[in-house]
Structures are given as structure tokens and as C-alpha cells.
PAGU-765136 format. One line per 4 residues: their letters; for each residue x, y, z of C-alpha. Coordinates in nm, 2 decimals, always signed. Each point is the difference from the previous one (the first is absolute). Layout:
N
a = X:Y:Z; ...
//
This chain:
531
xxxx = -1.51:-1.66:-1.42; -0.16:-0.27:+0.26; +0.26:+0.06:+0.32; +0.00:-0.37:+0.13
xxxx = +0.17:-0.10:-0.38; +0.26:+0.30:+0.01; +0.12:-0.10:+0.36; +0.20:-0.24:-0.24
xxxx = +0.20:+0.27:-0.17; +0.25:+0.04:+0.30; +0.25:+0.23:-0.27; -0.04:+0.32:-0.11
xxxx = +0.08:-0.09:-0.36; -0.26:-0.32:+0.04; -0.28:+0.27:+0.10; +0.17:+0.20:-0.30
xxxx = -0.08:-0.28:-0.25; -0.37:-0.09:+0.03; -0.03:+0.40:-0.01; +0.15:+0.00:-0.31
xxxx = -0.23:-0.28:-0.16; -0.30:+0.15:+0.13; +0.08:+0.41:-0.13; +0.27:-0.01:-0.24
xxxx = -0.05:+0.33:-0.14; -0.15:+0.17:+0.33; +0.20:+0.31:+0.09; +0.19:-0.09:+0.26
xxxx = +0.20:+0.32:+0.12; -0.02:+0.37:-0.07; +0.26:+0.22:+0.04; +0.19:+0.31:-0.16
xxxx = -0.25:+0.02:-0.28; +0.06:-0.38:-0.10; -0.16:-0.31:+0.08; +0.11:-0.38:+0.02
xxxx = -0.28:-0.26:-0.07; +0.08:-0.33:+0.22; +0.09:-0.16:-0.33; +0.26:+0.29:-0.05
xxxx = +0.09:+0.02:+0.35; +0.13:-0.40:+0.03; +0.17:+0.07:-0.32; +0.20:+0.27:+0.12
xxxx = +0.02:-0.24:+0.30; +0.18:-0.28:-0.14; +0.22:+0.24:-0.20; +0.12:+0.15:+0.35
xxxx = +0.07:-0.35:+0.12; +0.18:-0.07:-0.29; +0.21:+0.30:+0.00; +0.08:+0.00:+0.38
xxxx = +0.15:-0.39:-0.04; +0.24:+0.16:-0.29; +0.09:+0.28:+0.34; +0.09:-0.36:+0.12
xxxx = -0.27:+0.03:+0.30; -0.04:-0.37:+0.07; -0.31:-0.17:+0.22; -0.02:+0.16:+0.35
xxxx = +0.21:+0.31:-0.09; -0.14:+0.29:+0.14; -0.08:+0.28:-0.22; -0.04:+0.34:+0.13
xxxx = -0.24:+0.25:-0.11; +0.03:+0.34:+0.04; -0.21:+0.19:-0.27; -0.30:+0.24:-0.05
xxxx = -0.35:-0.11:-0.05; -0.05:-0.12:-0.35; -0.07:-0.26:-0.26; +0.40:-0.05:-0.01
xxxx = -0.02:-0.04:+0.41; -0.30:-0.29:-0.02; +0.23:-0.19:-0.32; +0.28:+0.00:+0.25
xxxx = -0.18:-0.12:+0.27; -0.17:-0.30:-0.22; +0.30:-0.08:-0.16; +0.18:-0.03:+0.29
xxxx = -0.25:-0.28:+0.11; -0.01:-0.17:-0.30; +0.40:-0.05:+0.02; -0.03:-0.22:+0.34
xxxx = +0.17:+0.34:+0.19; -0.09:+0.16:+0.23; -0.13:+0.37:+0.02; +0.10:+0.28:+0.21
xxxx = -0.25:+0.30:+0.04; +0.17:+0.33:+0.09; -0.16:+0.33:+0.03; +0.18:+0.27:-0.28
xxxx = -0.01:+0.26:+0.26; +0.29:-0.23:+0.22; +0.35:+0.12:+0.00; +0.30:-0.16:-0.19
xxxx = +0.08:-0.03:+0.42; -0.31:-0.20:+0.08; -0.01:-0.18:-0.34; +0.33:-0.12:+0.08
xxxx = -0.08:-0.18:+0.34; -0.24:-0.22:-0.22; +0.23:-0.03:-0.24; +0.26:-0.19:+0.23
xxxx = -0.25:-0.15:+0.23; -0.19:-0.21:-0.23; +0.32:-0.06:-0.23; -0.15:+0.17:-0.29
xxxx = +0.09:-0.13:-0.39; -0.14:+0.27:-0.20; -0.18:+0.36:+0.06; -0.25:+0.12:-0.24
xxxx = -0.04:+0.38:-0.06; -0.13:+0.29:-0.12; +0.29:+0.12:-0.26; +0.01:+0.39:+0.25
xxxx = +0.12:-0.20:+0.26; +0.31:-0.20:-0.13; +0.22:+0.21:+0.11; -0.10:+0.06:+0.35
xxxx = -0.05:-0.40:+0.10; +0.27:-0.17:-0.24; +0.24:-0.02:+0.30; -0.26:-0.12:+0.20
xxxx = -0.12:-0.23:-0.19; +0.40:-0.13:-0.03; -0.01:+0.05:-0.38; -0.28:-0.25:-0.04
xxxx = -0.29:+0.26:-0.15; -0.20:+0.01:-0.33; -0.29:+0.22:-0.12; -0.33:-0.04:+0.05
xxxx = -0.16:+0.30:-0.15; +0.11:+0.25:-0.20; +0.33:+0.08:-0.25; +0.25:-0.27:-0.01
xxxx = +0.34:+0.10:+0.16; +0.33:-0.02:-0.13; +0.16:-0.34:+0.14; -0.27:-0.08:+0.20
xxxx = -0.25:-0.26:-0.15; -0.41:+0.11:+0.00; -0.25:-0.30:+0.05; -0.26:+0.17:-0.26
xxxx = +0.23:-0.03:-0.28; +0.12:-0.35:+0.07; -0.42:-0.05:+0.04; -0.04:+0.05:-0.38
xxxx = +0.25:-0.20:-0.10; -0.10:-0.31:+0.21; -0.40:+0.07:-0.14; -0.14:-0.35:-0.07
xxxx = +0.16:-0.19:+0.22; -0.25:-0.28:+0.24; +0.03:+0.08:+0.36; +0.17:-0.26:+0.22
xxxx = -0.13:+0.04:+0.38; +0.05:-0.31:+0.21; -0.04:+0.12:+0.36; -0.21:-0.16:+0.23
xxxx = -0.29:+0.15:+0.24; +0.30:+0.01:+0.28; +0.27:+0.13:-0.20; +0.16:+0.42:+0.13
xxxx = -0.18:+0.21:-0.23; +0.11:+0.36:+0.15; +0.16:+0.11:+0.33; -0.21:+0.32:+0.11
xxxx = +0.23:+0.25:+0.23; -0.18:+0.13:+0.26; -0.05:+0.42:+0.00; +0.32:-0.02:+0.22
xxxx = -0.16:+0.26:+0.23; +0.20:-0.14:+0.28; +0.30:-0.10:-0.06; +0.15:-0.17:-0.29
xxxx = -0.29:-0.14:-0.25; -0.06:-0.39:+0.02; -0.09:-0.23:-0.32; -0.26:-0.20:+0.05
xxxx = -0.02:-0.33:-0.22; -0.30:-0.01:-0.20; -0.13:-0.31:-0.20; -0.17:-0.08:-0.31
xxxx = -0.31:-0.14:+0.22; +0.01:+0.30:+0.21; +0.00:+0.22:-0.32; -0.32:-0.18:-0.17
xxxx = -0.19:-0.12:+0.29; -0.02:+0.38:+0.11; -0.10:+0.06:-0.37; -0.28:-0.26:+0.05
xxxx = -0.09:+0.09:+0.35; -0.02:+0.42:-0.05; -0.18:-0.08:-0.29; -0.27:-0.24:+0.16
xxxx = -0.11:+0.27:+0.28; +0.06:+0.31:-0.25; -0.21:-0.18:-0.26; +0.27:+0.08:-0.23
xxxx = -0.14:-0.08:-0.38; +0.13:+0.01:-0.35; -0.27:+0.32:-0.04; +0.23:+0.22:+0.24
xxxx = +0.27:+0.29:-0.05; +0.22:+0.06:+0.28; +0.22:+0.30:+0.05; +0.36:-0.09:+0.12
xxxx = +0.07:+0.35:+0.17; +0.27:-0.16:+0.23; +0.34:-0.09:-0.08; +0.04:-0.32:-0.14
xxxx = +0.21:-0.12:+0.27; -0.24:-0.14:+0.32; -0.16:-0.30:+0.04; -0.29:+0.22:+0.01
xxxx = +0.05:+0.16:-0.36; +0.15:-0.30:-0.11; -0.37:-0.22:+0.07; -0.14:+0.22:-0.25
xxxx = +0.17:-0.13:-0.31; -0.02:-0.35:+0.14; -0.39:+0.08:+0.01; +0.01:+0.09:-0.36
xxxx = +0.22:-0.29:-0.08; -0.23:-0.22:+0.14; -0.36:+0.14:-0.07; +0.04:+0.17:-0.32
xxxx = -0.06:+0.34:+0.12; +0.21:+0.30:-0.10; +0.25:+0.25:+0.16; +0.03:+0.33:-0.07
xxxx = +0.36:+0.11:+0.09; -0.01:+0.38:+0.19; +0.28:+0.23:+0.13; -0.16:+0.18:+0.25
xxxx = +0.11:+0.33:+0.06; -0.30:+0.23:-0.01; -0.34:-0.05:+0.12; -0.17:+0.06:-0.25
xxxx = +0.13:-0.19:-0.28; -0.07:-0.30:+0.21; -0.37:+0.09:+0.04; -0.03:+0.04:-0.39
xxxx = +0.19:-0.32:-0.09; -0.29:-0.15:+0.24; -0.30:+0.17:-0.24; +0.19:-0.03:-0.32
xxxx = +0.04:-0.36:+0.02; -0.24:-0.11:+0.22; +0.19:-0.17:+0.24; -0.17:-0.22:+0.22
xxxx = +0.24:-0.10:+0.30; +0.27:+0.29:+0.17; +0.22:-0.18:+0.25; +0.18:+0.31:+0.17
xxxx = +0.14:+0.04:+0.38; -0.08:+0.27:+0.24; +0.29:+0.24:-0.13; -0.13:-0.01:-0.35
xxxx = -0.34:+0.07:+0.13; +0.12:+0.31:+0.19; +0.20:+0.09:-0.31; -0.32:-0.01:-0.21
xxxx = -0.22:+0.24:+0.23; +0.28:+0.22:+0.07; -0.18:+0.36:+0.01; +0.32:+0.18:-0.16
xxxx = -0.06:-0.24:-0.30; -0.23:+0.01:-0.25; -0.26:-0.26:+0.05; -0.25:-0.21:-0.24
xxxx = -0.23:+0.24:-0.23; -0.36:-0.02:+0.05; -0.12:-0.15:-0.34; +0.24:-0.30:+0.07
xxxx = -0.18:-0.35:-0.02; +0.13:-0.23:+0.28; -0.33:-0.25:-0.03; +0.24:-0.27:-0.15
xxxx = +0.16:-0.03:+0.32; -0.07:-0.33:+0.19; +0.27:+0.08:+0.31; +0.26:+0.17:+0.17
xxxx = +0.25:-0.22:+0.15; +0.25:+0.06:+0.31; +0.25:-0.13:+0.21; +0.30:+0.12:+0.15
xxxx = -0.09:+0.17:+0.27; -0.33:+0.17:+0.18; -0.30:+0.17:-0.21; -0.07:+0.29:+0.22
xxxx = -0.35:+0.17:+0.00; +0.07:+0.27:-0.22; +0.15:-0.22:-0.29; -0.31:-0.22:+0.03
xxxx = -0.19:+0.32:-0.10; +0.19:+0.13:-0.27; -0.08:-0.39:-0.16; -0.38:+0.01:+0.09
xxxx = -0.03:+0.35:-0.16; +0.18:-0.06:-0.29; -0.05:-0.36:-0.06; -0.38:-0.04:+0.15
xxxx = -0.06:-0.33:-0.22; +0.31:-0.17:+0.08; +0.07:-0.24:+0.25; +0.30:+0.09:+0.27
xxxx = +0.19:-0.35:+0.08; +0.26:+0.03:+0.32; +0.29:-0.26:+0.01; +0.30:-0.09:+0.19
xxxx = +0.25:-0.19:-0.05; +0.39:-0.04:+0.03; +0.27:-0.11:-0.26; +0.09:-0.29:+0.17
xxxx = -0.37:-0.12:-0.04; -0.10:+0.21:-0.28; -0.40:+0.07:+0.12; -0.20:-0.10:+0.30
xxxx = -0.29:+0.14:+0.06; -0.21:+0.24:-0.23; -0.34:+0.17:+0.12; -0.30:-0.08:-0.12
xxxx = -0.19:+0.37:-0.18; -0.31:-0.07:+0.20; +0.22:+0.03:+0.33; +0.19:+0.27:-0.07
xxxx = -0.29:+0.25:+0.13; -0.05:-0.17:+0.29; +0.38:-0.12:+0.10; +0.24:+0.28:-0.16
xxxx = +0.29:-0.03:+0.18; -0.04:-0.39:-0.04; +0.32:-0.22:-0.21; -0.32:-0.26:-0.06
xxxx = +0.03:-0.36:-0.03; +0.20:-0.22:-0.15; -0.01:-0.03:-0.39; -0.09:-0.32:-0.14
xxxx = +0.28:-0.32:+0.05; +0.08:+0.17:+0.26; -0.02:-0.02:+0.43; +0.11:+0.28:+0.23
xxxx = +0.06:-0.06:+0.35; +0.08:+0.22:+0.30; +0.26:-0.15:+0.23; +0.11:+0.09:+0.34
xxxx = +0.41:-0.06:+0.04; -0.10:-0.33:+0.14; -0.18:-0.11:-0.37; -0.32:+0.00:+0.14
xxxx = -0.29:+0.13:-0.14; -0.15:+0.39:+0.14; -0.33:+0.03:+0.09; -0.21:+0.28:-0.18
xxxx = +0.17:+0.36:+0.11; +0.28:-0.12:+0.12; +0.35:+0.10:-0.20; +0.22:-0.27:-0.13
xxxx = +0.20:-0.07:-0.31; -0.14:-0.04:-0.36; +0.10:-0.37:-0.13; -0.03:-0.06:-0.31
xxxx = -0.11:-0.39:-0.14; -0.04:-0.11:-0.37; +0.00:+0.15:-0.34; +0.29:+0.23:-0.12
xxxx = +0.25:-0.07:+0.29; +0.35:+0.10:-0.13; +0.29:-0.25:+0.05; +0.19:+0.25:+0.17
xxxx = +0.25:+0.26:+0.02; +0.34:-0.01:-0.21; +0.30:-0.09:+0.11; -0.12:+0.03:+0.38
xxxx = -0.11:-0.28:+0.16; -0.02:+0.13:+0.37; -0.24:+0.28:-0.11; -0.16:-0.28:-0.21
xxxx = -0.06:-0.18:+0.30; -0.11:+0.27:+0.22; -0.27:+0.03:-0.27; -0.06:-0.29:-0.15
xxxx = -0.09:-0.31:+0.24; -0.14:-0.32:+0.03; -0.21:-0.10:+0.26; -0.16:-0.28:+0.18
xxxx = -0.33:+0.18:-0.01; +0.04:-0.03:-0.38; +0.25:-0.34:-0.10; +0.19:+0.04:-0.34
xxxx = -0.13:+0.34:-0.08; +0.19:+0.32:+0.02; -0.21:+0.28:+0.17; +0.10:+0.41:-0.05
xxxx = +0.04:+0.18:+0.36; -0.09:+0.30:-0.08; +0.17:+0.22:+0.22; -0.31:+0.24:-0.01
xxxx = -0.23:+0.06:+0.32; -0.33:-0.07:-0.08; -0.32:-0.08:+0.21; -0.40:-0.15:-0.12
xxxx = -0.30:+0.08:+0.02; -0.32:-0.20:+0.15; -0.08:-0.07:-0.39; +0.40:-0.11:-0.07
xxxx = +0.06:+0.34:-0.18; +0.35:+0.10:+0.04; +0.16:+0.37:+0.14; +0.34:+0.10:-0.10
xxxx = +0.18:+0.11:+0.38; +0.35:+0.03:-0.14; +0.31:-0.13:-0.03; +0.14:-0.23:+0.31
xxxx = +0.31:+0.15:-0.01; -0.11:+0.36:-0.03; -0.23:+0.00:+0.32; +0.04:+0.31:+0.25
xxxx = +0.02:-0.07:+0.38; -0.13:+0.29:+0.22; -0.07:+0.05:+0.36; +0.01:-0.41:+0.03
xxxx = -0.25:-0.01:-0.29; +0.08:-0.18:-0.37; -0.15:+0.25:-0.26; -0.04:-0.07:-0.36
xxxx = +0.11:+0.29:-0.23; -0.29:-0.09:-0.24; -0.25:+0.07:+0.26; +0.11:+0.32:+0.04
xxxx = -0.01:+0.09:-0.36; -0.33:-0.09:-0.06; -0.13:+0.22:+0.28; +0.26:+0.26:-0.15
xxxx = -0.20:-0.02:-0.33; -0.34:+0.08:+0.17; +0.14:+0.36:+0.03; -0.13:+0.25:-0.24
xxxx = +0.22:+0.14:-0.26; +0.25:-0.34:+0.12; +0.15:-0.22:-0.31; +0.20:-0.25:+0.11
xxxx = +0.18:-0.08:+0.26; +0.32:-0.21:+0.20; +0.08:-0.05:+0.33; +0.28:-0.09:+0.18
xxxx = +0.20:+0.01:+0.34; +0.27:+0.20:+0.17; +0.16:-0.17:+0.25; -0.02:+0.16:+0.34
xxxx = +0.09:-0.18:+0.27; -0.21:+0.13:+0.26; -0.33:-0.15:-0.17; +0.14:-0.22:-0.29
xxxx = -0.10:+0.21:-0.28; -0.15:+0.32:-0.09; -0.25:-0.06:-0.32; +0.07:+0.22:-0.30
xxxx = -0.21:+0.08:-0.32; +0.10:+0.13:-0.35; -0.29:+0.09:-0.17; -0.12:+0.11:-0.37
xxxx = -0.27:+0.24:-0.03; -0.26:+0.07:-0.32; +0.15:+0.32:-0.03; +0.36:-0.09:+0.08
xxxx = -0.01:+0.29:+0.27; +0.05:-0.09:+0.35; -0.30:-0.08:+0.27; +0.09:+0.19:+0.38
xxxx = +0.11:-0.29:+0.21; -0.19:+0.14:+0.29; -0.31:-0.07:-0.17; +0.13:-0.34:-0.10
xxxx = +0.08:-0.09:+0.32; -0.33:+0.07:+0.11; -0.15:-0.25:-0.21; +0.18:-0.26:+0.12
xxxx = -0.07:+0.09:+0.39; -0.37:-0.03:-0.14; -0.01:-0.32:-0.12; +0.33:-0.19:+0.12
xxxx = +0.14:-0.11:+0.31; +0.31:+0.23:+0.21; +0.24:-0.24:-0.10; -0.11:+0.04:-0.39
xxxx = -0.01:+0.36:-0.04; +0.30:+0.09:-0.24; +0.30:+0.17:+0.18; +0.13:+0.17:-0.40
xxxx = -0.17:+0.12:-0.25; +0.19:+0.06:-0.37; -0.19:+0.16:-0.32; +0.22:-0.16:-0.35
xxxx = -0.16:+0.14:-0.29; +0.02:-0.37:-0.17; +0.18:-0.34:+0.15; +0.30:-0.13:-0.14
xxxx = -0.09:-0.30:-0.21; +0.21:-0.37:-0.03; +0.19:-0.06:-0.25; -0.28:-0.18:-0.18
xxxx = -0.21:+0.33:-0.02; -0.33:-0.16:+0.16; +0.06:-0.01:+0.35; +0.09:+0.26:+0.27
xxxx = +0.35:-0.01:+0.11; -0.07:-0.02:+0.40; +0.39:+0.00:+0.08; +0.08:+0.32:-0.22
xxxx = -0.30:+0.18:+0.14; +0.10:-0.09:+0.35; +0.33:+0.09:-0.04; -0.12:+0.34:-0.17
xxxx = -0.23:+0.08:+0.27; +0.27:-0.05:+0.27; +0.19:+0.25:-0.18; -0.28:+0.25:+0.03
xxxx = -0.07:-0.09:+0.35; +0.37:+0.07:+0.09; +0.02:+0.31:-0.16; -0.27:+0.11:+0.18
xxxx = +0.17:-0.14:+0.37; +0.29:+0.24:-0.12; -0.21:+0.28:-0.02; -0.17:-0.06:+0.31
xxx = +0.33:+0.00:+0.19; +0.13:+0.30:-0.21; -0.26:+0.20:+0.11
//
């Protein structure tokens, strides 16, 4: 599809439609033995639409969506859109607690689920509930049956490019989880836009191994919406079921974040058998947090054919930057440059551009800026600005810490607000994790300060390990004398056999794993004073 014609299809459903003329009968989606061609798939489409305006969800109603990954999940999802509401992802491992909070916050008309969990969210879902997937409940309506019987019906979408098409709560790591506004031109222009640099074609098969609840996992069926291509719906729970859908159906494009790549190679699981054909393979995607050195190996080895494509981005913004293949050799611990419609800036706190090295903020100009947060207009403004540099447009501060390169290639410090201060210096916590990483037999890593008010604060590490047996501190220590300043030499250091993850499944929980390696540092305080 030529790019500069489908910058007109601003919708979702308008990307959906010349799709559909192009590969009727093209299977669309794969999942639990079944399969939807795109003709099938708008069907079922238009039947959801049908049957959620008889739940009386109305234009700009949000509709929540709390369901495993399945054909039933994507229908929802679709049909949702095509009934001029508005879609809220949620993560099936969140509690009736946490669903709840969403539930009030964003004023929600309707919450579609899996039939095993009726019972538990009813309440919080103040009685308004129906089934997504799976045997119809007694007094309690189910979306797939009224589906059949509204089969035929002629989809009637009328949003516009600027029209809410989801809110997207944050992973809530901190704090209560914020819904960010997300429109139909921020859903299809980063259709179009991940597409362009991923060379996404009707020819590819890409494995949805992550829920179907990020913006992230959520580009994935826009891409196939848009190019033609087909997903291939995977619960991934062991490694190497995952490496076998990959030869089986000779998957071209596996967008994953770091935790499923250390979840893949973990040694006490069974990994990919030798006589397994990977040579369909065109990439392995990331974002979400840092690719350490030892993940990028386990890729290489396995995957020597396929390219490894870094991004970043945040929700608010949905991608940034992505790094070029060819770069990733030379610049590994590099975020990249920005993706295509796209221009990054790095701003002192006077809005003036750094010069190469120096820290500043990520800003974040053009395609796929959100409109916002919901129902919060001071955090929306904290976020979301306008300024002279850049009349009539909204711009995305970041919030991140990031500084460039001599070539404009971009370097992840942190976040601005998670910053350590020690012996009068500013530290950034991602600094020290990288050089944490160069350790041998060293997994991941997060650092973090303890206050102490004779030097600010002490620097602390929890660490992962290959093995998921602890490393002697002494001898961590020492590597950090060798190759970092005094002031950056970690004060603690705390073996986890894994780290807590959010409530999304795909990033590292800092909070929790600071707050359970306090606990283990204060236990061993206790005993030090017992003794």
C-alpha cells in the first residue's frame, strides 16, 4: 500500500476498509485452533457493534475490556470501535480492586469478560458486565451470542481522525494508574508509521505473544488491519511452545519486551529443539525497558538471520525512537532516533536545546501525540504543553532523562524524578545498571537510593543472576571501584531470584522491587545489631 495515499485513512476502521477490498479472504487472525479471514473478521465486527448498541452503549461510552487473548478478545475490541465507543484495555491478571479504580474513573458503561470471571468483577463493574468468551451466564447477557443474531448487519462507524478511541491506564507502578486518551489518528497513524520503518507487508505473520492490552501489543493488530498481514494469537507460558509456533508457522516478525526474552532463555526451562527452522524470521522487536548483553546473545544465537530492532517510547506518545539493525552492534545501549513523523528533542528546564552529552529531557514533537490524560487536567498539563518554540502544536515532555550523541543517537539516563543525589553528585539509576550488567553471571538489575542524611543517599542494587543464585557482594563491589567513581560504588547489594513485574506483565515493577529489597536490607540491619 503506497504510504503517502494511506496518510488519508486517519481511522482505524478507514485503514480496515481498503484492507478488506484488497484481501477479502486473507486470513486475518489465528488463534485457539481457529482463524478469521478479514472478510470474517469485519463481519463479526459489525455484529459486535450491533449487539453492544442493543447493551445500550451509545457514541463515546467507554467499554471496558478485561478478557484473555483470543479471536473473541480482538471481536470485542473491533466492535467496540465500530460502535463510536470507546475501548478500555485491561490486563486479566488485574484485581476486581484495581479493575474497579478504572471502572469509576473513566465512568465506565459496560465491562466485557471472560464468563470465569463474572463473579469475582460483577460488583466492580456495578452490575454492568457481559461475556466475552466462553458459556453464557445465567442473567447476565454474553456479547457472542447476541453476535450471531445481529450477523448481517452493515457497520455504521462515523468517528473522525480526532475522535477518543481508547483510554490506556498506565502500569500503575506508582501510585494509582492514569488513563491516557488515545485517538483514532494516534491509533492508525502508528499503524502507518511502525509499519513504514518495520517494512510491514501483507507477506508477514506476526506472533502476538503479549497481552492484548498495550499500545505496544495493540500496534500489532492495527499493522495487520492496515497491511494485510496476519496475527497469530499466543499465550505464552512456556518457552518452548513459543519457539515452535515460530518454526511451525513461519512467523516473520516477534515483538517481545526484555522480560519475555529472559522468560524464553530461562535455563530451568526447556528451550527451542535443534532441528527447529527459525529462517522465516525477519525480526525481533523490543521496547519497554533495556536489552542487556546477555539477552542480545541469546537472540543472535538463536535467531542469527533475523534482524534485532530496539524502541522506546511512552503511552502518552506511543513510539519515539526505534534503532536502526545496522547500529545496534555498534551503539547497544543506544534508544536510536526518532521514528519517522517524528522529532525528538533534548531540553534543559529552561526549553533550550542540550548540546551532544549533556543530560536533558526527551520532548516529544509530531506523529502519535495523545490528547491527554483522563479526567486530569493538571497532570495533563504537566505533560502535555504548548510552546512558543512550537505555536499551535501540542509537544509530549517526556519526563525521561535522556542525552545524544555527536551523530543525534539518543541514550536512555532515567527517569527525572527517579534520579539519586550522592555526595553532592546527581546519579542516574540506569547508569548504574548497565555497568551492573557487565558483571558475569549478572541478569538484570535496579537501582535505587536510601536516604542517609550524612551524604544524601546510599546507592542500592537488586540484581537477577543466570542462575538465580546469589553473586558475593564483595566481589561486586570490586567491580564497581574498578570502573566507577567513589561516589558511584553501590553502598547494598540484594540477590531476587526474579523481579516483580507491573501489572501489565512486560515491565519490571521498580517500586515493588525497591520496596522488597528494603525489606531484605532491614532484616539484615536487625541481625547486625542482634549479633
Amino acid at each position: 500500500m503506497p504510504f503517502i495515499a494511506a496518510r488519508q485513512l486517519t481511522t482505524i476502521p478507514a485503514q480496515f476498509e481498503q484492507t478488506l477490498s484488497a484481501v477479502p479472504d486473507k486470513a486475518a487472525v489465528f488463534g485457539g485452533g481457529e482463524s478469521l479471514t478479514f472478510r470474517q473478521l469485519h463481519a463479526e465486527a459489525a455484529a459486535a457493534a450491533q449487539a453492544l448498541a442493543q447493551f445500550g452503549i451509545r457514541p463515546g461510552d467507554r467499554v471496558g475490556i478485561c478478557m484473555q487473548k483470543n479471536l473473541d478478545q480482538v471481536v470485542a475490541i473491533l466492535g467496540v470501535l465500530w460502535a463510536n465507543a470507546i475501548f478500555v484495555p485491561i490486563h486479566p491478571v488485574f484485581q476486581a480492586g484495581q479493575i474497579g479504580h478504572m471502572v469509576d474513573d473513566c465512568d465506565m458503561k459496560l465491562l466485557i469478560t471472560d464468563s470465569t470471571r463474572i463473579a469475582e468483577l460483577r460488583d466492580a463493574a456495578h452490575g454492568r458486565i457481559a461475556v466475552g468468551h466462553g458459556p453464557a451466564e445465567e442473567e447476565i447477557a454474553s456479547l457472542k451470542e447476541l453476535r450471531r443474531k445481529c450477523q448481517g448487519n452493515q457497520p455504521f462507524f462515523r468517528s473522525k481522525a480526532d475522535d477518543t478511541a481508547a483510554i490506556i491506564y498506565s502500569s500503575g507502578s506508582t501510585g494509582k494508574p492514569k488513563g491516557i486518551v488515545i485517538s483514532q489518528r494516534n491509533l492508525a497513524d502508528g499503524a502507518r508509521i511502525v509499519a513504514s520503518y518495520l517494512g510491514t507487508t501483507a507477506t508477514d505473520r506476526i506472533a502476538s505473544v503479549l497481552p492484548l492490552t498495550s499500545d505496544y501489543s495493540l500496534n500489532q493488530l492495527w499493522q495487520i488491519l492496515f497491511t494485510g498481514s496476519s496475527l497469530y494469537l499466543h499465550d505464552f507460558i512456556f518457552p518452548r511452545d513459543l519457539f515452535r509456533l515460530l518454526a511451525s508457522e513461519r512467523i516473520t516478525a516477534l515483538p517481545v519486551m526484555p522480560v519475555i526474552i529472559t522468560h524464553m532463555f530461562d535455563p530451568q526451562l526447556v528451550g527451542p529443539e535443534d532441528d527447529l527452522d527459525f529462517s522465516a524470521l525477519r525480526y525481533v522487536s523490543t521496547t519497554g525497558g533495556p536489552v542487556t548483553a546477555t539477552m542480545l546473545g541469546h537472540l543472535r544465537r538463536t535467531f542469527p538471520k533475523s534482524d534485532i530492532v530496539l524502541m522506546y517510547g511512552l503511552t502518552e506518545a506511543f513510539r519515539s525512537s526505534w534503532l536502526p539493525p545496522d547500529q545496534l552492534s555498534a551503539r547497544p545501549t543506544s534508544i536510536g532516533k526518532a521514528i519517522p513523523e517524528v522529532e525528538l528533542y533534548v531540553m534543559d528546564d529552561q526549553g533550550q536545546d542540550c548540546a551532544p552529552g549533556v543530560p536533558g529531557q526527551l520532548v516529544h514533537r509530531g506523529g502519535c501525540v495523545a490528547k491527554g490524560y483522563w479526567n486530569a487536567p493538571e497532570a495533563t498539563a504537566e505533560r502535555f504543553r504548548q510552546i512558543d518554540r512550537f505555536p499551535g502544536e501540542t509537544v509530549v515532555f517526556s519526563g525521561d532523562l535522556v542525552r545524544r550523541d555527536q551523530e543525534d543517537y539518543l541514550y536512555f539516563l532515567g527517569r527525572m524524578d527517579s534520579m539519586m543525589k550522592t555526595h553532592g553528585f546527581r546519579v542516574s539509576p540506569t547508569e548504574i545498571e548497565e555497568y551492573a550488567r557487565r558483571f558475569d553471571r549478572l541478569c538484570d538489575a535496579v537501582a535505587f537510593g536510601i536516604d542517609n542524611p550524612e551524604i544524601g543517599q546510599e546507592i542500592a542494587v537488586a540484581y537477577t543472576t543466570t542462575d538465580r543464585t546469589p553473586l558475593a557482594s564483595d566481589a561486586l563491589a570490586d567491580h564497581f571501584r574498578i570502573g566507577m567513581p567513589h561516589h558511584m560504588v553501590p553502598r547494598w547489594f540484594v540477590h531476587m531470584e526474579a523481579f516483580p513485574a507491573t501489572g501489565n506483565g512486560a515491565k519490571v515493577d521498580r517500586v515493588l522491587a525497591r520496596r522488597l529489597s528494603l525489606e531484605k536490607i532491614a532484616a539484615l540491619l536487625s541481625i547486625g545489631k542482634a549479633s
